[in-house]
N, C-alpha and C positions, 0 to 999 in steps of 0.2 A: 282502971277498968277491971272489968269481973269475967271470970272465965264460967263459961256454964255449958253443959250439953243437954242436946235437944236429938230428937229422932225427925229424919225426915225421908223422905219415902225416896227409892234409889232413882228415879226416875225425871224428878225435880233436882235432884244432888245431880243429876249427870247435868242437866239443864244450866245448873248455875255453874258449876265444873265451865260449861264450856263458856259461857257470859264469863267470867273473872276472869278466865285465859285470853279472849278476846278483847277487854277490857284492862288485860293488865295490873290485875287487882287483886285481892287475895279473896276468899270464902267469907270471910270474919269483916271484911269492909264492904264488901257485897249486901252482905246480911245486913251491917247495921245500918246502910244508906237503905236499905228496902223498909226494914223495920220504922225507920225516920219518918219516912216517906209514907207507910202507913198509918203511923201515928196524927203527922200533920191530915193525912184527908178524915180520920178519926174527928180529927177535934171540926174540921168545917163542915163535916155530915153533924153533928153536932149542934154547932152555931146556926147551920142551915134549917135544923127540927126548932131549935130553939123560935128564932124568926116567923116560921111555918105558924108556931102554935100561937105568940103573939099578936100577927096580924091576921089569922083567923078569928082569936077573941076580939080583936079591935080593929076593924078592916079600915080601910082609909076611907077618907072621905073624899069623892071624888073632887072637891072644890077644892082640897088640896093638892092634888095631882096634876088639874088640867092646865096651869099653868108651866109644866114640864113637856105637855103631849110635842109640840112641835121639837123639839131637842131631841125628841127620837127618830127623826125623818130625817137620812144619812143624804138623802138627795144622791142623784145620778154620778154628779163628782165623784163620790168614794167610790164608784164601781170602776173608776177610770174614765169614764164615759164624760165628756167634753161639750 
């Protein structure tokens, strides 16, 4: 591990202060599980542009699709509903 310092506005510090006491955790695993945590939604905003821009160049063809359309109809059962 690598030790580094950063500036963060005292207000956020009290913020996480009180998250890591409540949590049971220290500052520094706080931080790195946040920092994780926005790296991974980093990369699928990402993947997600990525996707965006492919099937805007190459949009599907509905006659590939239509064979899916009823697989998205949850039907009344998954509401609960009988």
């Amino acid at each position: 591990m690598k030790t580094i310092q950063m500036t963060i506005d005292e207000t956020l510090l009290e913020q996480v202060d009180r998250t890591v006491q409540t949590l049971e955790t220290t500052r520094s695993a706080f931080i790195r599980m946040a920092l994780e945590q926005a790296l991974r939604q980093y990369h699928v905003r990402r993947l997600e542009e990525r996707d965006e821009v492919g099937y805007t160049a190459v949009p599907a063809n509905p006659s590939e699709t239509n064979e899916w359309q009823n697989e998205q109809e949850w039907g009344d059962e998954w509401n609960g509903a009988k």
